[in-house]
C-alpha positions in Angstrom: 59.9 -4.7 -29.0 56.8 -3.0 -28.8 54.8 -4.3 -25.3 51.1 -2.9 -25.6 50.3 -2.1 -22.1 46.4 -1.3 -22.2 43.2 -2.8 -20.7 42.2 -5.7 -23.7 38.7 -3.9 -24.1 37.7 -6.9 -26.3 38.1 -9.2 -23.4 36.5 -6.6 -20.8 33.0 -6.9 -23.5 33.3 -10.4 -23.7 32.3 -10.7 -19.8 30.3 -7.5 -19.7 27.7 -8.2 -22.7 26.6 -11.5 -20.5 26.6 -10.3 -17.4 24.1 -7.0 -19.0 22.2 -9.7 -20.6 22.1 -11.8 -16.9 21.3 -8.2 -15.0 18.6 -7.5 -17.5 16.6 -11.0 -17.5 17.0 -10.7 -13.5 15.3 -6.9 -13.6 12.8 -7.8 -16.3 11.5 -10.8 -14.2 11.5 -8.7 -11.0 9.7 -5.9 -12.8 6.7 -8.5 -13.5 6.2 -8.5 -9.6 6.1 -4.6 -9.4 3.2 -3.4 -8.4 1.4 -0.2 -10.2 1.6 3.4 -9.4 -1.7 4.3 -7.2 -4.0 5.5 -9.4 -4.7 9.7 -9.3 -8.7 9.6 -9.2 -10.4 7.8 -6.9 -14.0 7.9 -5.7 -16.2 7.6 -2.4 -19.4 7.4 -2.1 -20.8 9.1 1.2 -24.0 10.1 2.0 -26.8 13.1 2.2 -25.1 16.4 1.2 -25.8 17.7 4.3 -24.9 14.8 6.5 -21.6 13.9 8.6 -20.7 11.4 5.8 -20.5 14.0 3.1 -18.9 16.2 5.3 -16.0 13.8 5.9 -15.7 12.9 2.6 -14.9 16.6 1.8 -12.5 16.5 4.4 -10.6 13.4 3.3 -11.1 14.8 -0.2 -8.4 18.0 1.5 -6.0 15.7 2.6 -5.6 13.5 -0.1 -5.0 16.5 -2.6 -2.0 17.2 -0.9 -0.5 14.5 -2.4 -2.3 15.0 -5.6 -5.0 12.6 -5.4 -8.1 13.8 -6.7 -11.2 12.1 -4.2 -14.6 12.3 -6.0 -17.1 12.6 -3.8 -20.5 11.0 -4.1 -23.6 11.7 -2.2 -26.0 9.0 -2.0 -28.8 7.8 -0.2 -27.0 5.6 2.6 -25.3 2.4 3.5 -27.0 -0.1 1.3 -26.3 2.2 -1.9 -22.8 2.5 -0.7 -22.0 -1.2 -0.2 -23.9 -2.0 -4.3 -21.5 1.0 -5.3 -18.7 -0.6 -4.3 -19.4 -4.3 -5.5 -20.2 -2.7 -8.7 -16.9 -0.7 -8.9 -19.0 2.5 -9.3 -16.7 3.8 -5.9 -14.0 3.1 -4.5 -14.5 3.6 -0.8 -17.4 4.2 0.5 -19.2 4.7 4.2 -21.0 2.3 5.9 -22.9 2.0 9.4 -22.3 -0.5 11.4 -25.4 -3.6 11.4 -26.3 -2.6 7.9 -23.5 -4.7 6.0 -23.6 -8.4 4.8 -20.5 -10.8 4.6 -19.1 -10.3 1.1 -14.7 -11.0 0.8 -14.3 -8.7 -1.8 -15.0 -6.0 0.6 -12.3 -4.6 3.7 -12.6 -1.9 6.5 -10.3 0.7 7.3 -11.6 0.9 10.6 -15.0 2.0 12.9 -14.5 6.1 12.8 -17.0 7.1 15.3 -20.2 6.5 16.9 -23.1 7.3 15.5 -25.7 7.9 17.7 -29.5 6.5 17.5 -31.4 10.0 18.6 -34.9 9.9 18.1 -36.4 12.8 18.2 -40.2 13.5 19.4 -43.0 16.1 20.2 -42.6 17.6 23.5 -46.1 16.6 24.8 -45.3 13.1 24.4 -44.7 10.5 27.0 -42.7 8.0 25.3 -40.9 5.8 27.2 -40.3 2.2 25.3 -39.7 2.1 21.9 -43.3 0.2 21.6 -45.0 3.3 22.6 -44.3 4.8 19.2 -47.1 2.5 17.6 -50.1 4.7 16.0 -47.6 7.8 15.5 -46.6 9.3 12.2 -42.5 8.7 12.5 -40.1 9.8 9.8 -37.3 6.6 9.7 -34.9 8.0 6.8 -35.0 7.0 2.4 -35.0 3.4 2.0 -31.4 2.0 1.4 -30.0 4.1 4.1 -28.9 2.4 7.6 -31.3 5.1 9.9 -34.2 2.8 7.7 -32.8 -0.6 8.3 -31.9 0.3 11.9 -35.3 2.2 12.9 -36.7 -1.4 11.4 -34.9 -3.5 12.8 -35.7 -1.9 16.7 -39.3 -1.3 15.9 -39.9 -4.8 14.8 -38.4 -6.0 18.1 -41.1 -4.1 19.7 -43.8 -4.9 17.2 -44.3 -1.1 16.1 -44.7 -1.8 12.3 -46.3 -0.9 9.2 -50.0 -1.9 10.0 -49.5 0.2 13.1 -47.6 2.8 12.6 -47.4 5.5 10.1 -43.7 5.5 8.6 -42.5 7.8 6.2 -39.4 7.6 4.5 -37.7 11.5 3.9 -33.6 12.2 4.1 -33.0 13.7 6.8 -33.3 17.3 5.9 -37.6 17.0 5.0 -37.9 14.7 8.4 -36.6 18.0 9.8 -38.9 20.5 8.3 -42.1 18.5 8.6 -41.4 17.9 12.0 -40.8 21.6 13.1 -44.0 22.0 10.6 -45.9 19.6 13.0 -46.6 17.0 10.1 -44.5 14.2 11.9 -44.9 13.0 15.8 -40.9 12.0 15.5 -37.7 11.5 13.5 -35.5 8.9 13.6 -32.1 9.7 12.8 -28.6 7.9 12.9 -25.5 10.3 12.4 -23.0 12.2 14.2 -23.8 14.3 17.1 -22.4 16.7 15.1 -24.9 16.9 12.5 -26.4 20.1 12.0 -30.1 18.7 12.1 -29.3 17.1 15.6 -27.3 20.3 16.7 -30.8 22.3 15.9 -33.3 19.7 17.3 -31.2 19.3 20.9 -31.1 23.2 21.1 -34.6 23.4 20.1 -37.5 23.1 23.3 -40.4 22.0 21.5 -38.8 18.4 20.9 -37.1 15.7 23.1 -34.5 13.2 22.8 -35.7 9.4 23.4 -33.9 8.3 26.3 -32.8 4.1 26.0 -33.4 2.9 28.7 -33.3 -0.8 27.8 -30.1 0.0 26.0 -28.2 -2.9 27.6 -31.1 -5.1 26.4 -30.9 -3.7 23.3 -27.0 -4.3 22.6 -27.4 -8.0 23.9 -29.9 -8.8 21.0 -27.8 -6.5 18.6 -24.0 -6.8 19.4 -23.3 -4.3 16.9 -24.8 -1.9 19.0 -23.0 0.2 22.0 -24.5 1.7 24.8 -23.0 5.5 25.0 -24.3 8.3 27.1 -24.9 11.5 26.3 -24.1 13.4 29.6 -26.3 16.5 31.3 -24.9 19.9 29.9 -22.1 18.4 27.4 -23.5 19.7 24.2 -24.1 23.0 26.0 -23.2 24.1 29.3 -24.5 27.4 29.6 -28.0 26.6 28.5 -27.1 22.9 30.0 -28.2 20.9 27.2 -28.9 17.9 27.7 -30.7 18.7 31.4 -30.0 15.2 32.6 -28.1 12.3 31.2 -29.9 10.1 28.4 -28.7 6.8 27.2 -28.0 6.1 23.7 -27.7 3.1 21.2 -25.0 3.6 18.6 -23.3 1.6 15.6 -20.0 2.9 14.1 -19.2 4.7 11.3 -17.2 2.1 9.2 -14.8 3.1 5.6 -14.7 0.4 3.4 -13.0 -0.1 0.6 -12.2 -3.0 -2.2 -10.4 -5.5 -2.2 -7.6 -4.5 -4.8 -7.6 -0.7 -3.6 -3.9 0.3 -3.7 -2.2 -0.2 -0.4 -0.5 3.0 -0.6 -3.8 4.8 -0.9 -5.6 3.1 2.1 -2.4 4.6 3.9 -3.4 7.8 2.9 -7.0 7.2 3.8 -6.1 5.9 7.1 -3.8 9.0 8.0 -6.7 11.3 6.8 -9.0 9.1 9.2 -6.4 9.3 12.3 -6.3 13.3 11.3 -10.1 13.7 11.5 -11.4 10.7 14.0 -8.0 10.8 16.4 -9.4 13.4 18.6 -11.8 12.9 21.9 -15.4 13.8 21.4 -19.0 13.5 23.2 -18.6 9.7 23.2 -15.2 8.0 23.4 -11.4 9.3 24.8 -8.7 10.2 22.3 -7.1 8.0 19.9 -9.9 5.2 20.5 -10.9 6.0 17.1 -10.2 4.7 14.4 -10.5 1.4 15.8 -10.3 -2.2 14.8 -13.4 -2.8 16.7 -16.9 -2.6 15.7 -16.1 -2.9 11.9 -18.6 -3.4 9.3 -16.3 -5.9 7.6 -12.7 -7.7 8.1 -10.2 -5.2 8.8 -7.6 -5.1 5.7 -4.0 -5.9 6.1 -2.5 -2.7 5.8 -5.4 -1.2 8.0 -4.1 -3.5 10.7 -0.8 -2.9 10.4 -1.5 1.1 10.6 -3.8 0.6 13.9 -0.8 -1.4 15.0 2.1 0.3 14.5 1.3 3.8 12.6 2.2 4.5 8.9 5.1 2.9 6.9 8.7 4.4 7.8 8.5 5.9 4.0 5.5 7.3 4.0 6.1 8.6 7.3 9.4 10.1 6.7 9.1 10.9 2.8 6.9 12.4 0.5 3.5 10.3 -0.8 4.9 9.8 -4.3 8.5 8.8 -3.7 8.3 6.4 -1.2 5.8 4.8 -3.1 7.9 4.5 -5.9 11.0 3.4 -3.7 8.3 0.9 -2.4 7.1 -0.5 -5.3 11.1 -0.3 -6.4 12.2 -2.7 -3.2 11.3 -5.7 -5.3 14.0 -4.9 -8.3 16.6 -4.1 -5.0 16.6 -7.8 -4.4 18.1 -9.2 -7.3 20.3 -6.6 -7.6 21.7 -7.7 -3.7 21.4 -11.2 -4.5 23.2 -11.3 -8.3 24.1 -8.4 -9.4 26.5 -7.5 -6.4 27.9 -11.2 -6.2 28.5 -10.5 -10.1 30.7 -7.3 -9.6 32.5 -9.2 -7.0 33.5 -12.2 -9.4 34.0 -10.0 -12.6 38.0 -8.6 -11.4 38.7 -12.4 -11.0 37.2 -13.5 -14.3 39.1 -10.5 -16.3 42.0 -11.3 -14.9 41.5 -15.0 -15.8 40.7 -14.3 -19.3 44.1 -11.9 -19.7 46.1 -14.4 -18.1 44.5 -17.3 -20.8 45.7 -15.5 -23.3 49.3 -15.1 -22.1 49.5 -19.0 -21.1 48.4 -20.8 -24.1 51.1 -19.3 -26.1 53.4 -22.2 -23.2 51.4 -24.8 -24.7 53.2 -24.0 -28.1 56.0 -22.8 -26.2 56.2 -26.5 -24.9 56.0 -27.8 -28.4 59.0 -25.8 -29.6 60.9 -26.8 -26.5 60.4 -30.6 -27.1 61.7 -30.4 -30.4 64.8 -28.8 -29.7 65.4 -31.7 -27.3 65.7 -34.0 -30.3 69.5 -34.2 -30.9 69.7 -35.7 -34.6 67.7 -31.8 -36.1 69.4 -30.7 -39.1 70.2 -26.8 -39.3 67.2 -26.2 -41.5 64.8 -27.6 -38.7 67.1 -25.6 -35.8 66.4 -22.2 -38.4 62.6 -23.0 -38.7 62.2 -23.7 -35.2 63.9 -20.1 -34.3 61.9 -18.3 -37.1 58.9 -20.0 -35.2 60.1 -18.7 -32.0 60.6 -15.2 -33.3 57.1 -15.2 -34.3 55.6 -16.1 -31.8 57.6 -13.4 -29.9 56.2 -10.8 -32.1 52.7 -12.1 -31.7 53.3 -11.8 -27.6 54.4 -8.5 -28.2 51.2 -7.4 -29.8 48.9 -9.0 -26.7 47.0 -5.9 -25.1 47.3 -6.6 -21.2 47.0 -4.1 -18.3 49.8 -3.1 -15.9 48.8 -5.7 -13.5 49.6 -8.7 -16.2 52.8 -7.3 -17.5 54.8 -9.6 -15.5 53.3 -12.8 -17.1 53.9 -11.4 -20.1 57.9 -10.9 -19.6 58.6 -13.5 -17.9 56.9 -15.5 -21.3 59.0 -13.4 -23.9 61.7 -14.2 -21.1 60.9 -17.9 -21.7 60.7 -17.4 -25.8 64.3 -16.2 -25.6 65.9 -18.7 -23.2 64.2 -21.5 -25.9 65.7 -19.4 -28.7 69.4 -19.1 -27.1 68.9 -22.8 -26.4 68.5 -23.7 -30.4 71.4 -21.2 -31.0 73.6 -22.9 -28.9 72.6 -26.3 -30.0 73.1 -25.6 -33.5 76.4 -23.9 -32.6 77.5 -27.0 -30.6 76.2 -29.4 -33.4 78.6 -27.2 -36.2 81.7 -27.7 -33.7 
């Protein structure tokens, strides 16, 4: 007797094929949750080519190309162009200065960057004092649709220095320069980093002051998005001590906004290019106030607040860009696989073993049969013959029955069972011949 003592590969696909079906509904629904792969070109839209805005856009534009995203940079003419770029999907982050946005939910800061000072620059043989004093003077205030020309409106109207009075002219910020140092403008109104290379020349150069507020306090009571800073004597310069005394300044904050469905993972990577390039102390605040989930243009976004809180995500922090933001956008196909798939596994030794043992035991069901007839004591020798030619059927049909090691028992102790039936009929017949 030939005992085939083999895995019953039949029964093992039987189990498999539904559970692979199962696994696969369960990923392909998960997957429908999976968020895409950040896009590769992005673009921002910053501000005059030779202001502080373009110049930190080039520098964000470094750091994200080490992780292979391309950052297009735009110039434009300011804030208000920034915020219509923006709505319009023409960028997809953009500058802004703080008091020159309006509430709008589609849009989201990553944080206030810096202050930008207020400087207003004037002619020497000036006595200015108050803002109001600037009525009847020609006074560059920047290109409409940038935030120096809603600002400088804003705190001239407040001390009725407007239009009918006043000469404005409205050149970007490079012109305001050149006609002032030409002697075609009384004064330039400027917002931007103290950085800037036109406010760099103008406090070095003698022939111009810087306005002094000295109502600032006033000033940032009537517009709260406004802080009062102080530029002290000598900081820009301390050998040629420029400033020679301290002057008071107004200043908003630089604000990056972004979209409402920007990728999360890139406005990680903003925000660590922001941390690289704003971290630092400067002129007007102590390190690591900036960036800074104060001041903002707009609501800070979710994953801006979570950054200021607690830093970058532990795979982004610890992997590189690209795969931990496929492991994260993965983590949603992980929990089906711990809450099915794994339970599955665990049941599927149990099940096979089940099935192999099914196939040994209903074989006792005819067994049982057989063994109720041969309890009938009237059977003729023809029935005891075809009830052993039954029995040694069945036996070869047992015999054939692929099982693994682990089932061989059940199937001997059956053949075991087929013989003690068959020596039973033998003995009966036998008995019934006597």
């Amino acid at each position: 007797m030939n005992i085939k003592r083999k895995p019953s590969y039949k029964e093992l696909i039987l189990i498999v094929l539904p559970l692979l079906a199962l696994i696969y509904a369960s990923f392909w629904g998960a997957y429908q949750f999976v968020s895409p792969a950040p896009p590769r070109d992005i673009s921002i839209s910053s501000g005059n080519i030779h202001g502080a805005y373009y110049m930190y856009a080039k520098k964000y534009q470094d750091e994200l190309a080490k992780d292979g995203i391309h950052l297009k940079v735009l110039e434009s003419k300011g804030s208000r162009e920034n915020i219509s770029r923006l709505l319009n999907k023409e960028a997809d982050v953009a500058f802004v200065q703080g008091g020159t946005a309006y509430a709008d939910e589609k849009l989201l800061s990553l944080g206030s960057l810096y202050y930008e000072p207020i400087t207003i620059f004037y002619k020497k043989d000036l006595k200015l004092q108050h803002l109001s004093d600037f009525a009847g003077l020609k006074i560059s205030i920047g290109v409409d649709g940038s935030g120096a020309h809603m600002l400088a409106s804003q705190l001239f109207a407040i001390n009725h220095v407007n239009s009918q009075n006043t000469q404005f002219i409205y050149l970007p910020p490079n012109e305001s320069l050149a006609k002032l140092k030409a002697g075609e403008l009384d004064a330039v109104f400027y917002v931007s980093s103290i950085y800037s290379s036109n406010i760099q020349e103008l406090l070095h150069n003698q022939d111009f002051h810087l306005f002094d507020f000295s109502r600032a306090n006033a000033y940032a009571q009537v517009l709260p998005f406004l802080s009062k800073i102080t530029l002290y004597e000598g900081i820009v310069d301390f050998k040629k001590n420029i400033p020679e005394k301290p002057i008071t300044l107004l200043a908003p904050t630089a604000n990056l906004v972004v979209r409402d469905d920007i990728h999360k993972s890139l406005s990680i990577l903003l925000l660590q290019a922001i941390e690289k390039n704003h971290a630092s102390n400067n002129l007007f605040s102590a390190a690591n106030f900036f960036p800074s989930d104060q001041l903002t243009a707009f609501p800070l976004s979710d994953v801006a607040q979570r950054f200021l809180a607690v830093g970058p995500p532990f795979l982004i922090k610890y992997l590189p860009f690209w795969i931990a933001t496929f492991i994260d956008r993965m983590i949603v196909l992980i929990v089906p696989f711990l809450l099915l798939i794994l339970p599955l596994f665990k049941i599927l030794p149990p099940v096979y073993r089940w099935r192999i043992r099914s196939k040994v035991y209903r074989w006792y069901e005819q067994l049982q049969k057989v063994d109720d007839k041969t309890r009938d004591n009237h059977l003729s020798d023809k029935e005891y013959d075809f009830l052993t030619h039954e029995l040694e059927q069945m036996s070869e049909e047992v015999s054939k029955l692929h099982t693994p090691l682990s089932n061989a028992d059940q199937l001997y102790n059956l053949l075991v069972h087929i013989d003690l039936i068959k020596k039973t009929i033998h003995d009966k017949k036998q008995q019934q011949n006597d």
